[in-house]
N, C-alpha and C positions, 0 to 999 in steps of 0.2 A: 259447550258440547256442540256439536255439528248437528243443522237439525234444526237450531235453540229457535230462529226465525219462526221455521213450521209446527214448532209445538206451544211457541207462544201466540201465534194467531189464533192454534184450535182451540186452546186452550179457551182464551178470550171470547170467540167465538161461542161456544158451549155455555161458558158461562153466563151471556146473554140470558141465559132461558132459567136461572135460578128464581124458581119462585112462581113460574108460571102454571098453573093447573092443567093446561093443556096446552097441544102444540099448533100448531096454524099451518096451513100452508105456505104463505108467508114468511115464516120461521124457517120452517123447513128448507126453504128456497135460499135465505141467508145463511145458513148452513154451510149447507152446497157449494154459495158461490166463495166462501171464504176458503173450502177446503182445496175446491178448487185453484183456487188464487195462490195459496200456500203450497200447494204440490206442484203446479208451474214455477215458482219461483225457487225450488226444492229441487227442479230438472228433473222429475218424472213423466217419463212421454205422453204428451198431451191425448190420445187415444184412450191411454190405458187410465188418464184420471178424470176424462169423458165415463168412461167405463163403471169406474169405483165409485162418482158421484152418484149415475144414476140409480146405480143400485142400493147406495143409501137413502137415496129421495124415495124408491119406490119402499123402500121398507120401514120407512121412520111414518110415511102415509098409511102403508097399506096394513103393516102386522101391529097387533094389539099388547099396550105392554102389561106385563105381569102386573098382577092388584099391588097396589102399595107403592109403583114404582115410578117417580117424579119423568115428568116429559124429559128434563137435562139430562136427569139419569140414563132413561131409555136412549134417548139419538148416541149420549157417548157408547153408549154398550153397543150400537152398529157400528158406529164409526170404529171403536175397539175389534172388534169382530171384521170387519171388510179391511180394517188394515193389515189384519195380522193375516189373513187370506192374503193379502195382494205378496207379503214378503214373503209366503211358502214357510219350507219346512228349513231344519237345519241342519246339515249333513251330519251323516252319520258315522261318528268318530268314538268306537268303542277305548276303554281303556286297558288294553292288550298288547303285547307283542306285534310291530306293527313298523313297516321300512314306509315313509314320507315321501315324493319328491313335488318338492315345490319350482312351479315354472313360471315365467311374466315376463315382458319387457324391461329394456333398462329405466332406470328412475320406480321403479313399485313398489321397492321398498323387500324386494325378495329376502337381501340378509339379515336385515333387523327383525324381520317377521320368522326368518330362522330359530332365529335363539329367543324369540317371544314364544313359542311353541313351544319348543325345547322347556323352558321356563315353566309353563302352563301344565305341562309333562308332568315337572318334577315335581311338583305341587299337589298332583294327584297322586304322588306315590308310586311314581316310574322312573327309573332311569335310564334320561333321551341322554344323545347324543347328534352333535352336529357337522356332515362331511361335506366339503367348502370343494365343490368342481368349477368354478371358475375361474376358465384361466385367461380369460380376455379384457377384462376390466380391472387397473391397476389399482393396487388397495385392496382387490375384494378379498384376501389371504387373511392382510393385517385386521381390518374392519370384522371380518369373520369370527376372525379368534379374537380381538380383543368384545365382540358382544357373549361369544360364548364364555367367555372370563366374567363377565357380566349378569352372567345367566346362572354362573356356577354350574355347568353343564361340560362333557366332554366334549371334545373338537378333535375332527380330522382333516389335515389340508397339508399341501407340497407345492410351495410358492415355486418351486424351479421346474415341475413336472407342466409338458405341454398338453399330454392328452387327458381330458375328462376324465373318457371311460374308463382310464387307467385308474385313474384317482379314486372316481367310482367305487370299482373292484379294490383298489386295497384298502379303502378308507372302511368299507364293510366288512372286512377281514380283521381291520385294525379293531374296531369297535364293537365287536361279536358279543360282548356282553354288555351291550346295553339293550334297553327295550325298547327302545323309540328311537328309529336313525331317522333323520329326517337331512335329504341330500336338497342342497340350495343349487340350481343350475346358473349358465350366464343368462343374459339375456341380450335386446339389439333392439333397436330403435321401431321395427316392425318384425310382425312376426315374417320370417321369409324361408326357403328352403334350408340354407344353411343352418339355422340356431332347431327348423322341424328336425331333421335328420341328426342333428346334437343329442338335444333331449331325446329322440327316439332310440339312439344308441346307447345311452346312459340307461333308460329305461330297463333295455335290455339286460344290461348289466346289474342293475341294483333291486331287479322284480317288484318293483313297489305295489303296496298293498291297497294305495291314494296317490295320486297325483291330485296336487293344489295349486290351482293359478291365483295367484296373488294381484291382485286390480289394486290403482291408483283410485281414492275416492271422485279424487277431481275430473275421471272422464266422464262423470255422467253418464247420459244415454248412450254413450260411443262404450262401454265396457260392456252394451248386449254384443256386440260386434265380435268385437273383442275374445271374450266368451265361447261364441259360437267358432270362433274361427281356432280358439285353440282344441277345443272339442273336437271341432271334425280333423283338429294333424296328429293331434296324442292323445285326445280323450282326458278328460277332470272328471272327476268324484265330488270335486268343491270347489268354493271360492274363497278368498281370502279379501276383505274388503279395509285398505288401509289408509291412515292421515282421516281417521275421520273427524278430527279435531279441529282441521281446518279447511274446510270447505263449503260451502254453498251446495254442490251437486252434489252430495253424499245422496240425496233421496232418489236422484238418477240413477245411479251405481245399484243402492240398494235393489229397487224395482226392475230397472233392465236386467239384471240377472237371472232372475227366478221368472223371465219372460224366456230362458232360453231353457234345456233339461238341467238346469244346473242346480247347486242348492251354497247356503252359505256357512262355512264353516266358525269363523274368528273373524272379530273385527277389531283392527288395531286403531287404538284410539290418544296415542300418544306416543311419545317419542323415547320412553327405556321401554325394559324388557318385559316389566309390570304391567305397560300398557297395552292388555292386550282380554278381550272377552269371548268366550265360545257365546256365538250367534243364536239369540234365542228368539224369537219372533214375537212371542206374547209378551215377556219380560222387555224387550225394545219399546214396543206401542204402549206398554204400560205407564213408563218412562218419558216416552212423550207426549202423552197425556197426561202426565203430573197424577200418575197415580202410584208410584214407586216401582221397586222392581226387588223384589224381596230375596228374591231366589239368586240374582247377581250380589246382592248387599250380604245374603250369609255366606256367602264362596270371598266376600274379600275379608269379611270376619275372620271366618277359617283363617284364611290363608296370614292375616296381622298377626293370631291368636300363637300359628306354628312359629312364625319368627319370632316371637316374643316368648317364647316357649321354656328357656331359661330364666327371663323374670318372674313368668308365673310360676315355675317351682317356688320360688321364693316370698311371692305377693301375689295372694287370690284377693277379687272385689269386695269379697264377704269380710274381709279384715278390716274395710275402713267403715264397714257399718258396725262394728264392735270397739273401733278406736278413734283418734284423735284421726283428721284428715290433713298429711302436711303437703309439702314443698312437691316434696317428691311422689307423693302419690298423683299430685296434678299432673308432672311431666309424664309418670308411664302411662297416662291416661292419655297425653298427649301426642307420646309415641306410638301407641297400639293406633291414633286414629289417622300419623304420618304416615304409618304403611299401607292404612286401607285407600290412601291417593288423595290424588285432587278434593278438595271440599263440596265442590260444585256436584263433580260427579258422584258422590256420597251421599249428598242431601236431596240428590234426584230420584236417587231409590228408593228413600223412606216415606213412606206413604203419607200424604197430609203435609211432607215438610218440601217437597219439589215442585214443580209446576208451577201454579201461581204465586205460589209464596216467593219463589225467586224470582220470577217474572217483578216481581215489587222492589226486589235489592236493584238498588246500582249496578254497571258491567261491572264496575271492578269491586264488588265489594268481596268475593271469595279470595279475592290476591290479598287485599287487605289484611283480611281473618288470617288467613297464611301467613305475610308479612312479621302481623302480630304475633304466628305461633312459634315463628323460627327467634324473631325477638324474647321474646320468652324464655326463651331456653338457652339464648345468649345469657343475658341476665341471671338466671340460676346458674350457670358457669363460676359466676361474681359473686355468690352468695357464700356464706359459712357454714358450716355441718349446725351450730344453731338456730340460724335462717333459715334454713331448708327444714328444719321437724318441726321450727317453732315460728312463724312468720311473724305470729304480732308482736315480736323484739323487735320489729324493722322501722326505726323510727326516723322522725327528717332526715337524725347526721347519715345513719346506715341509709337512708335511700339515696342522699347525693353519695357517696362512699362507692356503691352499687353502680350507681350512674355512673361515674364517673370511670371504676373497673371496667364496665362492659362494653362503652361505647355510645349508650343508649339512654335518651333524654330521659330526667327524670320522672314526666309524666307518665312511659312508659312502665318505670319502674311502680307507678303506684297501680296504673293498670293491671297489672300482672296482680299487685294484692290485691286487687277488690276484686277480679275475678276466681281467687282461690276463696274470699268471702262468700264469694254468691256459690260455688258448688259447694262450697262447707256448709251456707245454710242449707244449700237442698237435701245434701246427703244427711244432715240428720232430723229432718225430716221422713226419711225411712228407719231411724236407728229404733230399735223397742217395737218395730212393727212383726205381730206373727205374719203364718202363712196366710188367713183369712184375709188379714189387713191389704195385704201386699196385692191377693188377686183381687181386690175388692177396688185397688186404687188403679189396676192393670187395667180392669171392666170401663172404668168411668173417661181413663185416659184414649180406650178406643172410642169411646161416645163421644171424642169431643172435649176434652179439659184433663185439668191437673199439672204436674212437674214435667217440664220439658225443658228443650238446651235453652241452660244459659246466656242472658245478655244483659248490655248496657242497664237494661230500663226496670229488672226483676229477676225471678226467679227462674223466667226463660218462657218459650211459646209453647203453648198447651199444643196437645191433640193432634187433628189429623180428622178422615174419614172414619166410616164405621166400617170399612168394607173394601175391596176395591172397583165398585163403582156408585161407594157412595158419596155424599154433596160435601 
């Protein structure tokens, strides 16, 4: 995740102070200078993280922390508080009946961020629609419509029609019953009078209810400019902050913005339509402090839960605590956690499981885990309907049998058992448990212990904090 540098420094940093009774001046100052260090190398303007240090130095000195509450604890709860100040608020984008247009230079990623919206839309139980006015950038018709195909969303565009505002006006005509039009503009290598007086005409035409400038993450500091300059030709309501996947200057981006009246809308963090988050401030900083982000992790719940929505007709979780746990219950287990995305960005949001804890893995060890999951599922391709209910038939001949079917070494193949072992012992480990049982073992797992995911070594990692800002 973009960022990973500056939240494993603070992280690091912070953690320093585990265990100290009290904080030093000295401390304090190391602090400081690491955060410092990290938000310069994050491409936020050196002024403004002049600014945000001092005010945590004078606060972690001067204000007193609540009884009970460890010095580490205290400095992150400023540093959590002064950063989620420094990002501002998050525009405001109600769930209503509502015309979009999105504007930005060429390369910012405008159409994909299209039908990531659009997508985002539909997921809240609206139906967007996408009208493609660009008629100067060859592709942008096909690429349009095939993301809005992508999105599962409507599309309007006329690859032969030369003027915009035309396009504009029928394309809102054409899509009258939808509830979210969201119009993608061209854009130009700087903003200049030509593409001002475009979109201002377009404008005109489609009365949007927002305009959205869509920023490259990679300008850094150069996207307050930026910002401000489309502000004063057509006026934003928001920003759109995208690729933040790969970049270095994302912490630029972020801060330069909410340095100008502006606010941040979505931030795209990947390259399909999935990849994309409404801008939280708190849930961000939380994230980057490896204290989870809760409220992001139940919205992609949700959203696994509704695509998976005709397997659960079929299979609720409370069935495999009543019966045997097979083949197949491991794969829709596996799929439910395909759709909530990347592993890395999943296990950033669970509190106790992001932060440091991956700070410890390997870079590649999330590809791996993935690697392994898509393998997996090869492999049960290769399996038999009494494979799949009943795994411990699977013996040497059926594992080469299986290997050999799938493509997939046999050690592979035995991986795959012993990980249906290790969640079959966990799960019934819950089986015969009442309700007392169950919140009694929920209690002891926020203190710190008990059944957690699965691995190589056991039964899986306990825990987490008590809190979100606890050790």
């Amino acid at each position: 995740m973009v960022l990973d540098d500056l939240g494993s420094s603070l992280r690091s940093t912070l953690n320093d102070l585990r265990g100290k009774s009290r904080i030093s001046e000295e401390d304090v100052d190391e602090v400081v200078r690491e955060i410092q260090r990290s938000l310069i190398q994050a491409d936020v303007d050196i002024a403004l993280v002049q600014d945000l240090s001092d005010s945590i130095r004078n606060r972690a000195l001067d204000e007193e922390p609540p009884a009970g509450t460890s010095p580490r604890d205290w400095v992150l709860r400023i540093v959590y508080e002064e950063l989620v100040g420094l990002l501002g608020e998050s525009t405001e984008l109600p769930l209503e009946n509502q015309t979009i247009l999105l504007a930005g230079l060429y390369g910012s990623g405008k159409t994909t961020t299209a039908a990531k919206i659009a997508w985002w839309f539909s997921k809240k139980g609206l139906r967007p629609a996408i009208i493609q006015t660009d008629t100067d950038r060859p592709g942008a018709y096909d690429q349009a419509k095939q993301m809005a195909e992508n999105a599962e969303v409507d599309f309007y565009g006329d690859p032969d029609a030369e003027d915009p505002v035309e396009i504009a006006r029928e394309g809102l005509a054409a899509t009258e019953d939808a509830e979210v039009r969201i119009v993608d503009t061209a854009g130009r290598d700087a903003l200049n009078r030509e593409l001002v007086d475009q979109i201002e005409d377009i404008e005109a035409a489609a009365d949007p209810d927002r305009n959205l400038l869509v920023l490259d993450a990679a300008m850094g500091q150069s996207a307050k400019n930026q910002a401000q300059e489309f502000e004063e030709s057509i006026g934003i309501d928001g920003v759109v902050i995208t690729k933040l996947d790969g970049t270095a200057k994302g912490g630029g981006a972020l801060a330069a913005v909410d340095q100008t009246d502006s606010t941040i809308a979505f931030l795209g963090t990947g390259e399909t339509v999935k990849d994309i988050e409404r801008f939280e401030p708190s849930g961000f900083v939380s994230r980057l402090l490896g204290m989870g982000d809760l409220e992001q992790l139940a919205e992609r719940v949700e959203r696994a839960m509704a695509e998976t929505q005709e397997e659960a007709d079929d299979w609720e979780p409370e069935d495999i605590l009543e019966g045997s746990f097979t083949l197949r219950d491991m794969r829709k287990q596996m799929n439910a956690m395909n759709r909530m995305g990347p592993l890395d960005q999943v296990m950033d949001m669970i509190p106790g499981m992001g932060g440091g804890l991956m700070d410890q893995l390997p870079d590649d060890a999330m590809d791996i885990t993935e690697e392994r999951m898509r393998d997996f599922d090869v492999i049960m391709d290769s399996m038999t309907e009494e494979e799949l209910e009943n795994p411990r038939v699977v013996g040497a001949s059926r594992t080469g049998r299986i290997a050999r079917g799938s493509g997939k070494p046999e050690e592979r193949v035995r991986e795959l058992l012993e990980q249906h072992r290790m969640m079959e012992r966990t799960i019934k480990q819950f089986q015969g448990m009442g309700d007392a049982d169950m919140e009694r073992m929920m209690q002891q797992m926020q203190q710190g212990g008990g059944p957690g995911m699965g691995g190589p070594g056991g039964p899986g990692m306990g825990g987490g904090g008590g809190g979100p800002f606890g050790d």
